[in-house]
DSSP file (Angstrom, degrees, kcal/mol; ACC not computed):
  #  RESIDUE AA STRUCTURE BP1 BP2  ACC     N-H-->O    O-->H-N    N-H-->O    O-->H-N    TCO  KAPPA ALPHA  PHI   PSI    X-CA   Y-CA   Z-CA
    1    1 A X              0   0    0      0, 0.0     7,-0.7     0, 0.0     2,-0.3   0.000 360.0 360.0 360.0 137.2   78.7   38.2  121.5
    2    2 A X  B     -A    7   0A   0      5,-0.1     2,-0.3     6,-0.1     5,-0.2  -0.924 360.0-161.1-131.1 149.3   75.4   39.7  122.3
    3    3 A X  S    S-     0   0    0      3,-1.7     4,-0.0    -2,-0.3     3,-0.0  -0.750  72.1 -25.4-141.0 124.4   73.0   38.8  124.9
    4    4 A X  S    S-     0   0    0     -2,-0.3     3,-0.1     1,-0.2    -1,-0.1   0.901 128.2 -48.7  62.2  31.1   69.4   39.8  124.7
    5    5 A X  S    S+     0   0    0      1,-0.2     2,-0.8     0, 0.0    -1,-0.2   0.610 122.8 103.9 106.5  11.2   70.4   42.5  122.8
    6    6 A X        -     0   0    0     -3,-0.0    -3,-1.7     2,-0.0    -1,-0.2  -0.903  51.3-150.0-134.9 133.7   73.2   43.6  125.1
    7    7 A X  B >>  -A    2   0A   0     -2,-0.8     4,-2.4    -5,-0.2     3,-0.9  -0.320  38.9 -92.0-101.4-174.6   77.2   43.2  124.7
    8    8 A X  T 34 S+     0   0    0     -7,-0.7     4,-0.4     1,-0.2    -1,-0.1   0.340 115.5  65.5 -91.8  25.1   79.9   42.9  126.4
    9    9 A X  T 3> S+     0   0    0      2,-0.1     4,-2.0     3,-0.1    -1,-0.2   0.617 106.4  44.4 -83.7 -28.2   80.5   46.7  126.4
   10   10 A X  T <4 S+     0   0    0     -3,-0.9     4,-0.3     2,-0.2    -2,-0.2   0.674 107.8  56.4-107.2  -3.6   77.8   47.2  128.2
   11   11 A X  T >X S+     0   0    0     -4,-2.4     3,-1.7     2,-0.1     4,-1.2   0.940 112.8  48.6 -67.5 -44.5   78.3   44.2  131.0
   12   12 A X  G >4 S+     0   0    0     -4,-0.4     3,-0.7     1,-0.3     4,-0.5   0.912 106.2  50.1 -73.2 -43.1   81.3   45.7  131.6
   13   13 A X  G 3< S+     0   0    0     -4,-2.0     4,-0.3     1,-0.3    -1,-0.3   0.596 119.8  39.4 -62.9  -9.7   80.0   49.3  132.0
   14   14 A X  G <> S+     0   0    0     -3,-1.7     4,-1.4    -4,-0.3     5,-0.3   0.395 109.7  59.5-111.8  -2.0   77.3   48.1  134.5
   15   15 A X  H <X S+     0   0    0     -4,-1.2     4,-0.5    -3,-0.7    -2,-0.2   0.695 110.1  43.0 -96.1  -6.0   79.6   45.7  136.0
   16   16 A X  H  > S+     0   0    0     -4,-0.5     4,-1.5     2,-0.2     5,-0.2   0.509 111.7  53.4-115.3 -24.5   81.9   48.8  136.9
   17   17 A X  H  > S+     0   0    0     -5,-0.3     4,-2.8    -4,-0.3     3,-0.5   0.972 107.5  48.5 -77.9 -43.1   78.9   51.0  137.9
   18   18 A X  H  X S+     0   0    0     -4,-1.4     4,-1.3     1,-0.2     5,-0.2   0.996 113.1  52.6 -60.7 -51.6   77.6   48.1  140.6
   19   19 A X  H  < S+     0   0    0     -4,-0.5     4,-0.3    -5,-0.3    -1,-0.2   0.865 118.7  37.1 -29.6 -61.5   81.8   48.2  141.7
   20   20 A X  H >< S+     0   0    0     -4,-1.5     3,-0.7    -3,-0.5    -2,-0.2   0.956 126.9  34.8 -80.1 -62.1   81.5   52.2  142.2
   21   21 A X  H 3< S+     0   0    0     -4,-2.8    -2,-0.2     1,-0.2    -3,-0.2   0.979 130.1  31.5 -68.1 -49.3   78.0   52.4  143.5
   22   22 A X  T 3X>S-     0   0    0     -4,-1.3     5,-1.2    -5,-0.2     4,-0.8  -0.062  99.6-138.1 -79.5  33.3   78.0   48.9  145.8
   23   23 A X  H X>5 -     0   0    0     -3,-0.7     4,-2.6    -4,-0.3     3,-0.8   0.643  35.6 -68.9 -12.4 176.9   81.8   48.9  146.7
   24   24 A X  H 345S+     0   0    0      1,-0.2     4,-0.2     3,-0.2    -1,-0.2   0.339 132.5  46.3 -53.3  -6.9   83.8   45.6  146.6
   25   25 A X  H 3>5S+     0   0    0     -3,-0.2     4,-2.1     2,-0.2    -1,-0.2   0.528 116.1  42.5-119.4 -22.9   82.6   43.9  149.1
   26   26 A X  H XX5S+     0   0    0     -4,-0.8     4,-3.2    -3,-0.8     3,-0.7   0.988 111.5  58.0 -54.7 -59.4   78.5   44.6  148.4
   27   27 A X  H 3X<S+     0   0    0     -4,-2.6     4,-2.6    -5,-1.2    -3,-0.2   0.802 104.6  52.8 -61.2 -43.4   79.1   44.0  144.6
   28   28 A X  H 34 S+     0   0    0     -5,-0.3    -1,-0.3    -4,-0.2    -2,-0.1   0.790 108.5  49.1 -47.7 -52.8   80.6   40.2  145.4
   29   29 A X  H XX S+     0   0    0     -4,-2.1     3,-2.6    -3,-0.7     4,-1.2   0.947 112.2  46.1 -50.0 -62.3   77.8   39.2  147.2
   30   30 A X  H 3X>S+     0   0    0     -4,-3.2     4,-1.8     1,-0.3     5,-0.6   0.977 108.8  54.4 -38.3 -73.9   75.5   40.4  144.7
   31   31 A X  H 3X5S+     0   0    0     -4,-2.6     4,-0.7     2,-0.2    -1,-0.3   0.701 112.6  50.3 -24.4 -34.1   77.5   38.8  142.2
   32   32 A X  H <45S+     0   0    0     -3,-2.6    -1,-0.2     2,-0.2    -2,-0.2   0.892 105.2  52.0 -22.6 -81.5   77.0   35.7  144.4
   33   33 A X  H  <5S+     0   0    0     -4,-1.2     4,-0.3     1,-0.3    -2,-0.2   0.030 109.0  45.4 -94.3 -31.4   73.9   35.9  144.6
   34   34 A X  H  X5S+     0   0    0     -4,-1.8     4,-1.7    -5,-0.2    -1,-0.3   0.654 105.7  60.0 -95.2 -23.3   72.9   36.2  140.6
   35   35 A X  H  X<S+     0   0    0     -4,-0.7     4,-2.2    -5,-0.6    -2,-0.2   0.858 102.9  52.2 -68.4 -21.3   75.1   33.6  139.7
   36   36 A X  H  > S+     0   0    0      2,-0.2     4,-0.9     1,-0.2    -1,-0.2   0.804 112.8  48.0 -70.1 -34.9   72.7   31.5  142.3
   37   37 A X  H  4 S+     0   0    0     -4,-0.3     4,-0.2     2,-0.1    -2,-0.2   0.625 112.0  48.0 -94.8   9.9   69.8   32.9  140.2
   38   38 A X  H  X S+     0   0    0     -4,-1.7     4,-2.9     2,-0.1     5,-0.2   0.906 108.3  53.6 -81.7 -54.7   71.5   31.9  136.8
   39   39 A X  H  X S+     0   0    0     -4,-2.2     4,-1.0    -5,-0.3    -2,-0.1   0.626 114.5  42.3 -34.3 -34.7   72.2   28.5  138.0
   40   40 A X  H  X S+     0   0    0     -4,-0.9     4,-2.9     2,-0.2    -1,-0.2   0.752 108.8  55.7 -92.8 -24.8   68.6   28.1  138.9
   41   41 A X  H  > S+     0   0    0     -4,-0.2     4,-3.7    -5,-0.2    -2,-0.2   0.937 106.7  55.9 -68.1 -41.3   67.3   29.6  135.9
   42   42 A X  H  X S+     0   0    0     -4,-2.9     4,-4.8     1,-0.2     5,-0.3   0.942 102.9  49.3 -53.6 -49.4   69.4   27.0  134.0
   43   43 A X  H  X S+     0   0    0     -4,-1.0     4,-4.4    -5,-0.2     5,-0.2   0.918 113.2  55.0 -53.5 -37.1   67.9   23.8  135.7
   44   44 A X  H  X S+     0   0    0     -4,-2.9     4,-2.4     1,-0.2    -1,-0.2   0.913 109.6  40.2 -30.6 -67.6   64.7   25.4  134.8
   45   45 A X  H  X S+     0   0    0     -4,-3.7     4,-1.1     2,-0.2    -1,-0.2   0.706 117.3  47.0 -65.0 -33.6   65.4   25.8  131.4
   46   46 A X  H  X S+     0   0    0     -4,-4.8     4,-4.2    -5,-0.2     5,-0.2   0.893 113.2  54.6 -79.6 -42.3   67.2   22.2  131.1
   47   47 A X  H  X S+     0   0    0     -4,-4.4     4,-3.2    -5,-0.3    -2,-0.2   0.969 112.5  45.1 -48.4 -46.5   63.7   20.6  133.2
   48   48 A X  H  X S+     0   0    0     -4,-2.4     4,-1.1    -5,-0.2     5,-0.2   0.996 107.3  51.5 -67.6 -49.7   61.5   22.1  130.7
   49   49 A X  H >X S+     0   0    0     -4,-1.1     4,-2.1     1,-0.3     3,-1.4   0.952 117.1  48.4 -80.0 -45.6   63.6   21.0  127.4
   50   50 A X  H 3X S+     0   0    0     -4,-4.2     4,-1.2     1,-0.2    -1,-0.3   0.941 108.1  50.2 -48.0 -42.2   63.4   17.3  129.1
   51   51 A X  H 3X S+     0   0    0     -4,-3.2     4,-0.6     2,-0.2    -2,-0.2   0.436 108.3  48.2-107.9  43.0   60.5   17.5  129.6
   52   52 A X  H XX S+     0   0    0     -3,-1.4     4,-2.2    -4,-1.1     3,-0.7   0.790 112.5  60.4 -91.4 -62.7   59.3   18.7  125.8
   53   53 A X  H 3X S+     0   0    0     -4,-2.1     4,-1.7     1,-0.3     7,-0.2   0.665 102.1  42.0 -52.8 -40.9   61.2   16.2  125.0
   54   54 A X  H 3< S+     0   0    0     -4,-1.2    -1,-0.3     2,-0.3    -3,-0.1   0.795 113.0  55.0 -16.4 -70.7   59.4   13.6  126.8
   55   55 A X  H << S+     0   0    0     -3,-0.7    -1,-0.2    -4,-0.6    -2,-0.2   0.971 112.4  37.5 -53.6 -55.8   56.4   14.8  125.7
   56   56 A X  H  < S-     0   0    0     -4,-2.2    -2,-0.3     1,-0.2    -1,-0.2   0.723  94.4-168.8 -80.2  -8.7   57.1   14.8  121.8
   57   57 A X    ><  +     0   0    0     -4,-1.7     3,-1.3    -5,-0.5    -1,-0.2  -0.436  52.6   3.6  79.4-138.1   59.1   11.4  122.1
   58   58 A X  T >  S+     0   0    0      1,-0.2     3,-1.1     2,-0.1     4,-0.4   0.913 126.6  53.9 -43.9 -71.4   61.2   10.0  119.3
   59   59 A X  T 3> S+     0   0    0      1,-0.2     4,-2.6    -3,-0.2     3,-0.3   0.640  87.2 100.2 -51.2  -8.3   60.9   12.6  116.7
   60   60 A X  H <> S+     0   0    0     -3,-1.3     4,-1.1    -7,-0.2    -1,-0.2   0.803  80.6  45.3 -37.6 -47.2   62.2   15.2  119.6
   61   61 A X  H <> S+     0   0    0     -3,-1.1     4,-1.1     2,-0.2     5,-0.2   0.516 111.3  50.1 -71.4 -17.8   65.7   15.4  118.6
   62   62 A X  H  > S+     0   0    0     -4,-0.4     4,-0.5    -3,-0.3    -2,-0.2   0.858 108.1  50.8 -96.8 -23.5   65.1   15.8  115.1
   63   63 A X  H >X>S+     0   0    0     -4,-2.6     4,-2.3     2,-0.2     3,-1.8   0.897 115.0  47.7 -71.2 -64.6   62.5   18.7  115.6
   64   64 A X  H 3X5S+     0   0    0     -4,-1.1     4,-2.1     1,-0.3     5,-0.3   0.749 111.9  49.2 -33.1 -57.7   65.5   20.6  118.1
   65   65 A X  H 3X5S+     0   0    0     -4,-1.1     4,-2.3     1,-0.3     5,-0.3   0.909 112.8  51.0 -75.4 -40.0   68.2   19.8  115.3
   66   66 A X  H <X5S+     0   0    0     -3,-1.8     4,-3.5    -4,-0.5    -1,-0.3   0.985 114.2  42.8 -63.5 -49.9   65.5   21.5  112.6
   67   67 A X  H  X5S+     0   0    0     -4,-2.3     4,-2.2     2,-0.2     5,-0.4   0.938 110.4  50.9 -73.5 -32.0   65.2   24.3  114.5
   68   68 A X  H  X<S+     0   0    0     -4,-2.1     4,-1.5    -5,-0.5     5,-0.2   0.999 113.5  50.6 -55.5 -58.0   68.8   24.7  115.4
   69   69 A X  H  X S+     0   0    0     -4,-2.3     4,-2.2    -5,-0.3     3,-0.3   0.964 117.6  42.1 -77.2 -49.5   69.5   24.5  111.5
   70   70 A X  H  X S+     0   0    0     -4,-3.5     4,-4.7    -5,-0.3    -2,-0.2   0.977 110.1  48.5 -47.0 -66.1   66.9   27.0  111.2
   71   71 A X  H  X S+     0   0    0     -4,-2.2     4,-2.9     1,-0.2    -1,-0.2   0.845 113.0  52.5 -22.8 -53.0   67.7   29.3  114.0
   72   72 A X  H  X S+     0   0    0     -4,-1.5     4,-2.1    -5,-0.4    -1,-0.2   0.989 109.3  53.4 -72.4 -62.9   71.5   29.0  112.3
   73   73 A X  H  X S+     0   0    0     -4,-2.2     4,-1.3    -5,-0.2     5,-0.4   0.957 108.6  48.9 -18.9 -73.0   69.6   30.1  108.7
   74   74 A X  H >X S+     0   0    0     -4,-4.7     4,-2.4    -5,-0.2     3,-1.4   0.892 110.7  52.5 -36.6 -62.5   68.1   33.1  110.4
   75   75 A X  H 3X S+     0   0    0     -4,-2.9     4,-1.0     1,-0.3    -1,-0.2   0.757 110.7  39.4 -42.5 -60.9   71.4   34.1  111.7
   76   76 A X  H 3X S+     0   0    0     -4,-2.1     4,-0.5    -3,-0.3    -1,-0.3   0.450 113.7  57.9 -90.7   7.4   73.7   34.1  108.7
   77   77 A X  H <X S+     0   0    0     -3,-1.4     4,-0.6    -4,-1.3    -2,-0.3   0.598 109.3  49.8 -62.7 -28.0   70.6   35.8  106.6
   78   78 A X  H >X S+     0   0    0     -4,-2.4     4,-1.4    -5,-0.4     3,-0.5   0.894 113.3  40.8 -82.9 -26.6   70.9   38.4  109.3
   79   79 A X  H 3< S+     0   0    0     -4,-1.0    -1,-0.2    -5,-0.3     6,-0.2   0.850 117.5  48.2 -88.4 -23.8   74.8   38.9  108.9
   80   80 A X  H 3< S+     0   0    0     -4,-0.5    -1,-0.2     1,-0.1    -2,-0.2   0.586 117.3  41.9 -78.1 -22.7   74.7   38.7  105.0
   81   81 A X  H << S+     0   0    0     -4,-0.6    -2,-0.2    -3,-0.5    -3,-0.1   0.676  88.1 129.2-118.6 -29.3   71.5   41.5  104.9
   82   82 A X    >X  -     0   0    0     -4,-1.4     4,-1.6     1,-0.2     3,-1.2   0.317  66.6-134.1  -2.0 117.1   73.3   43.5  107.6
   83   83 A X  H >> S+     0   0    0      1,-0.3     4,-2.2     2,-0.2     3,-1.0   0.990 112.5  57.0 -40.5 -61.6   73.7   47.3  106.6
   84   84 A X  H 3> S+     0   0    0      1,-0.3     4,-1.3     2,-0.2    -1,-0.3   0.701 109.0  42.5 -43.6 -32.2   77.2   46.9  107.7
   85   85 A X  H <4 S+     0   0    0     -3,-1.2     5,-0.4     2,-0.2     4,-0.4   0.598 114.8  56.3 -95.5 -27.5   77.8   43.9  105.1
   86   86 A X  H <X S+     0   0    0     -4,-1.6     4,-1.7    -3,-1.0     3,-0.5   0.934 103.7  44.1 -70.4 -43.2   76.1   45.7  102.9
   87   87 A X  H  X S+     0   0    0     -4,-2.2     4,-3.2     1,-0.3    -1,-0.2   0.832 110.3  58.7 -57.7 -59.6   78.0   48.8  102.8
   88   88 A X  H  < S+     0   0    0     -4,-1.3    -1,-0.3    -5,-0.3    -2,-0.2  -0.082 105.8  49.3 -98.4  57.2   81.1   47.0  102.8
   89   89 A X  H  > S+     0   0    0     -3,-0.5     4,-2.9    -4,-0.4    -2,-0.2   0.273 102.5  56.6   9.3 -80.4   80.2   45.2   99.6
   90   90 A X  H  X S+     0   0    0     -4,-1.7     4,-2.5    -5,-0.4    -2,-0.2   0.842 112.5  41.5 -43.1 -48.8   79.3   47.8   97.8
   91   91 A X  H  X S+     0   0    0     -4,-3.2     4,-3.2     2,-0.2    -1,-0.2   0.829 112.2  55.1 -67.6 -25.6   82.7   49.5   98.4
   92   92 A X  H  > S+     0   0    0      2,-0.2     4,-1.4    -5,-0.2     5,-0.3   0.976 116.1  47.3 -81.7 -71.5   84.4   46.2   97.9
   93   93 A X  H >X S+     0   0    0     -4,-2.9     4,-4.9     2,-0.2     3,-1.6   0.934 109.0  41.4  24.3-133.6   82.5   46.6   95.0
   94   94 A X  H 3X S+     0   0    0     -4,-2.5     4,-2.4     1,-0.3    -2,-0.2   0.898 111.6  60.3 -39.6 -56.9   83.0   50.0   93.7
   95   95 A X  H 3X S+     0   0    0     -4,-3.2     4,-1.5    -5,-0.2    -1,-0.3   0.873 105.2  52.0 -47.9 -35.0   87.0   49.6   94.5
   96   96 A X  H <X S+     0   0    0     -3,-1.6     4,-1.6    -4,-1.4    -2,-0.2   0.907 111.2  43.3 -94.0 -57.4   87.1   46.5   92.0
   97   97 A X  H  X S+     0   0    0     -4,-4.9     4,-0.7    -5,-0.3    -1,-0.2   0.799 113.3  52.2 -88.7  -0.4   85.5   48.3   89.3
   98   98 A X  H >X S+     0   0    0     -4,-2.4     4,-2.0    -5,-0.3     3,-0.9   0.959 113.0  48.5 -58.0 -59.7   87.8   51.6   90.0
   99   99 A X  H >X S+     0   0    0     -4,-1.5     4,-1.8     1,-0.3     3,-1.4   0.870 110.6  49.3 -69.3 -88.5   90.5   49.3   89.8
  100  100 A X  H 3X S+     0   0    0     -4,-1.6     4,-1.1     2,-0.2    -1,-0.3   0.616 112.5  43.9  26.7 -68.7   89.0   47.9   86.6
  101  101 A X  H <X S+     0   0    0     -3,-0.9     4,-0.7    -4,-0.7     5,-0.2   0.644 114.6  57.2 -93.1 -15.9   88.4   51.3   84.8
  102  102 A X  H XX S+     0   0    0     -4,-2.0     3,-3.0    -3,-1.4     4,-2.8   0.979 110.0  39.5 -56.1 -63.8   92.3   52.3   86.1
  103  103 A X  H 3X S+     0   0    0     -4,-1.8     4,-2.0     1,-0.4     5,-0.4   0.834 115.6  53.6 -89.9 -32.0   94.1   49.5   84.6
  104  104 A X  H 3< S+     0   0    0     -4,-1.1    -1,-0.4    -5,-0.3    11,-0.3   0.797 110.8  50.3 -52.8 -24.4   91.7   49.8   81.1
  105  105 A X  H <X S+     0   0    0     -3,-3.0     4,-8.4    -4,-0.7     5,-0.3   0.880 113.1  44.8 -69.1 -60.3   92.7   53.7   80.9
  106  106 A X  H  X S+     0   0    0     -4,-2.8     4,-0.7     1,-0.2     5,-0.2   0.897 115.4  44.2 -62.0 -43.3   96.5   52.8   81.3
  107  107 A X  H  <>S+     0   0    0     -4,-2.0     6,-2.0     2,-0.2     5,-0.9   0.709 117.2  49.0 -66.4 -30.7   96.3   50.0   78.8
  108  108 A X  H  45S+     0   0    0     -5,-0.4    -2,-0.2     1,-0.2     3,-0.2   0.926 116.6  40.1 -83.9 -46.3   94.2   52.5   76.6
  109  109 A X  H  <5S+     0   0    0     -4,-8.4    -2,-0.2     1,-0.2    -1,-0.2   0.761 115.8  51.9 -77.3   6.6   96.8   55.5   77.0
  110  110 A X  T  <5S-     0   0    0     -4,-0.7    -1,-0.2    -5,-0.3    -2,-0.2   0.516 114.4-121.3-104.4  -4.9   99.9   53.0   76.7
  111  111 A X  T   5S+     0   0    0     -4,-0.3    -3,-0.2    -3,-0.2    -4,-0.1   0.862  91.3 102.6  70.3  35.1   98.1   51.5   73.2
  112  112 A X      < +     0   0    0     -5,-0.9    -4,-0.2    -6,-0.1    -5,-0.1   0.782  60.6 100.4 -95.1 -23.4   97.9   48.0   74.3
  113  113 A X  S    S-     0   0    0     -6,-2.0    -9,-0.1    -8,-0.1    -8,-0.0   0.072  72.6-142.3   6.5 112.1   94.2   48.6   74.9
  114  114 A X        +     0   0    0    -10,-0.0     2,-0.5     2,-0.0    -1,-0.1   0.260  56.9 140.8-109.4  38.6   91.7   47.6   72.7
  115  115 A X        -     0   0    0    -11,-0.3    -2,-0.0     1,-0.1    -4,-0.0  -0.670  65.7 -97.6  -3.9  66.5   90.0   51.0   73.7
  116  116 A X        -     0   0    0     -2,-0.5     2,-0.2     1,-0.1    -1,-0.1   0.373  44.9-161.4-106.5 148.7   88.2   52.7   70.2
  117  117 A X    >   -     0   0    0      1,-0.2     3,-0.5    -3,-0.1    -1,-0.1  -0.506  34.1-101.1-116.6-178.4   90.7   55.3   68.7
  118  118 A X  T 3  S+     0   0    0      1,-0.3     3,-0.2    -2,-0.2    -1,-0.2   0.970 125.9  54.7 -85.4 -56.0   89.7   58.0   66.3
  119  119 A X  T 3  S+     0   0    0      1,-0.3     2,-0.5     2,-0.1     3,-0.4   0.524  92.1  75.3 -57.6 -12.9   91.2   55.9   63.5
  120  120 A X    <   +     0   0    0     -3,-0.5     3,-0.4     1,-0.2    -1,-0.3  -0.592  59.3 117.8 -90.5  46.1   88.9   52.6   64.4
  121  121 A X    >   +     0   0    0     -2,-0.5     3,-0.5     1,-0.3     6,-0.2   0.570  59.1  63.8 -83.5 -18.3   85.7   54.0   63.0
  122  122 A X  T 3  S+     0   0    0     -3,-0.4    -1,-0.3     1,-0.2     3,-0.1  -0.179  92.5  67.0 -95.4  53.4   85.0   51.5   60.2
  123  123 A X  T 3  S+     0   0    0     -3,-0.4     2,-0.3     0, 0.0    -1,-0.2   0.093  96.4  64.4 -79.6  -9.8   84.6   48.8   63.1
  124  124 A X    <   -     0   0    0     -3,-0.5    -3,-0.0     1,-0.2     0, 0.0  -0.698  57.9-171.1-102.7 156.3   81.1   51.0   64.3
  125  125 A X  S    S+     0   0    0     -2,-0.3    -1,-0.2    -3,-0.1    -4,-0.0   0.406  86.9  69.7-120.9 -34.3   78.2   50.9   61.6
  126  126 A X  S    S+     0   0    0      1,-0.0     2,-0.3     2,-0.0    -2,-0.0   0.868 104.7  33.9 -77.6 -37.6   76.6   53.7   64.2
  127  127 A X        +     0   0    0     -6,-0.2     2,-0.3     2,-0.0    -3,-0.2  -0.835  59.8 162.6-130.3 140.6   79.4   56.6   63.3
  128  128 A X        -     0   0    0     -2,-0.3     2,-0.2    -6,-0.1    -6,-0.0  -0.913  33.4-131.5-155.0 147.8   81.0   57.3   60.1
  129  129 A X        -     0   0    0     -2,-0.3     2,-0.1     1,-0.1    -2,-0.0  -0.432  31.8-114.1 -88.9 156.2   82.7   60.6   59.4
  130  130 A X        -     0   0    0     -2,-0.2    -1,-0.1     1,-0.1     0, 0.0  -0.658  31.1-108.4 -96.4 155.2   81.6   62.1   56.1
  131  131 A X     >  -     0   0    0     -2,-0.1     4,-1.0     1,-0.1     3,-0.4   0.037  25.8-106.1 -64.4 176.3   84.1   62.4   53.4
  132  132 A X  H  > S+     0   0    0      1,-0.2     4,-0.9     2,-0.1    -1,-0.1   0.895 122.1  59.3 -70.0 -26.1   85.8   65.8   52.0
  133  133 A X  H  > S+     0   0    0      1,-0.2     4,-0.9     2,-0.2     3,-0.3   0.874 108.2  36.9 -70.1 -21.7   83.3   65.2   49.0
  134  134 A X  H  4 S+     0   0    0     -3,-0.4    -1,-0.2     2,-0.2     4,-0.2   0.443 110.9  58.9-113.7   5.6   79.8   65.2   50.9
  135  135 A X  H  < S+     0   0    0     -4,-1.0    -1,-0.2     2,-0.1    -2,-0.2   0.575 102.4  56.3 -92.0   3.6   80.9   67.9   53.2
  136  136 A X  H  < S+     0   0    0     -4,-0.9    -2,-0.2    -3,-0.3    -3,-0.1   0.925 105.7  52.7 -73.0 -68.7   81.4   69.8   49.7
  137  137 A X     <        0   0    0     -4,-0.9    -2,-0.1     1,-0.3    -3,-0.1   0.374 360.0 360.0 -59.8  -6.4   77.4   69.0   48.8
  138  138 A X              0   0    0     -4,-0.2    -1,-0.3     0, 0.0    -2,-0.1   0.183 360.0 360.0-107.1 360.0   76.1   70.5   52.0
């Protein structure tokens, strides 16, 4: 879970540096003391989104749910385009067709294979070995 670009490795690593630098009893108040300025930041954020709503009327709920289904779009284009998905894909990938060229080998040295053998040449038109007679005329 990320927020604004920051995760919970790095709340916790600043949440243990305010502990060290403000000791326990600073760091609590503070703690207080944003949770008062989340709390307000929220009403904000919920006053505004009434009153967009307000403003655009009916069709209000239907733009939010379009952008939410967008928003949601964005999201799994980003996890799907991801290096990281990408990467492991590609190996996912690359294992499957190792996997692939094993079990065709083994089937080709065990002779269930249908692999081309020296003796399968009249099934190619490309290669044909010359006979003893026209390696005589040469």
């Amino acid at each position: 879970m990320e927020i604004f670009g920051v995760g919970a490795a790095e709340i916790l690593v600043v949440a243990l540096l305010l502990l060290i630098v403000a000791g326990p009893k600073r760091s609590a108040e503070w703690a207080r003391e944003a949770g008062r300025y989340v709390s307000q930041i929220r009403m904000i954020w919920q006053r505004m989104m009434q009153d967009l709503r307000d403003e655009i009327g009916e069709d209000a709920n239907e733009i939010i749910k379009t952008a939410q289904q967008i928003q949601k779009t964005a999201l799994d284009v980003k996890k799907v385009t991801s290096p990281k998905k990408i990467a492991e894909t590609t190996v996912k990938l690359a294992e499957h067709a190792d996997q692939k060229h094993r079990e065709a080998a083994t089937e080709s040295a065990n002779g269930n294979g249908s692999a081309p053998r020296a003796t399968d040449y009249k099934r190619y038109g490309a290669w044909q070995p010359k006979s003893v007679d026209e390696e005589n005329k040469d």
